[in-house]
N, C-alpha and C positions, 0 to 999 in steps of 0.2 A: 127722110130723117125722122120724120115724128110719128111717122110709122114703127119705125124700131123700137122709139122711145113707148110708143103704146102699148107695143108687142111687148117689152121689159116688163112696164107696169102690169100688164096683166099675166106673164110669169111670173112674179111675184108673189101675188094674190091669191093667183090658183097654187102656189108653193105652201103659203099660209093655210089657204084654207087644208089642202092635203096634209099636213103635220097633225092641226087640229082633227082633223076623220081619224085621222092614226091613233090621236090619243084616245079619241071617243072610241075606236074600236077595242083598243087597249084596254079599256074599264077604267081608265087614270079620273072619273071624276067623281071624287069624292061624295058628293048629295047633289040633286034636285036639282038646287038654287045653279051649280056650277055647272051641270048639263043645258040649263036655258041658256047661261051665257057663253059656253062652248056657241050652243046652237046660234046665237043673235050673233056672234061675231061671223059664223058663215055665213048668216046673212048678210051680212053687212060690207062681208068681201063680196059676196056674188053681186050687192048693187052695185058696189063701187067699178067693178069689171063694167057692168051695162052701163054707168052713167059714161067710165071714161069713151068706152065702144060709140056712146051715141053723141056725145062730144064731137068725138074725133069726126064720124059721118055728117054731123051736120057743118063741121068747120070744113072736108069735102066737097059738101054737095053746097057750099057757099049757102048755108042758113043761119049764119050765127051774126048776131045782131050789135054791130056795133055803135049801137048807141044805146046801149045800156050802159 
């Protein structure tokens, strides 16, 4: 089950970031300033894919630490 849900999540993200590529291919950004943050929000999806990806493997591989 939370395999599906992660699989979701990161269809999602890679959905976001693809629309964003599209625009940026498109030429849709007006100056400078709005191509950085075109660019930081795919960053920002691509960590979020690794953080949930290595989430999920360490909550797997029994490394997640419950007593935090």
């Amino acid at each position: 089950m939370i395999q599906k849900i992660i699989s979701e999540i990161e269809k999602e993200l890679n959905l976001e970031i693809s629309q964003i590529q599209k625009s940026l291919g498109d030429g849709n950004c007006e100056d400078y300033s709005r191509y950085q943050q075109m660019v930081g929000s795919i960053t920002g999806l691509n960590m979020a894919i690794a953080i949930t990806k290595n989430v999920y493997k360490n909550m797997i591989d029994g490394d997640d630490d419950e007593n935090d």
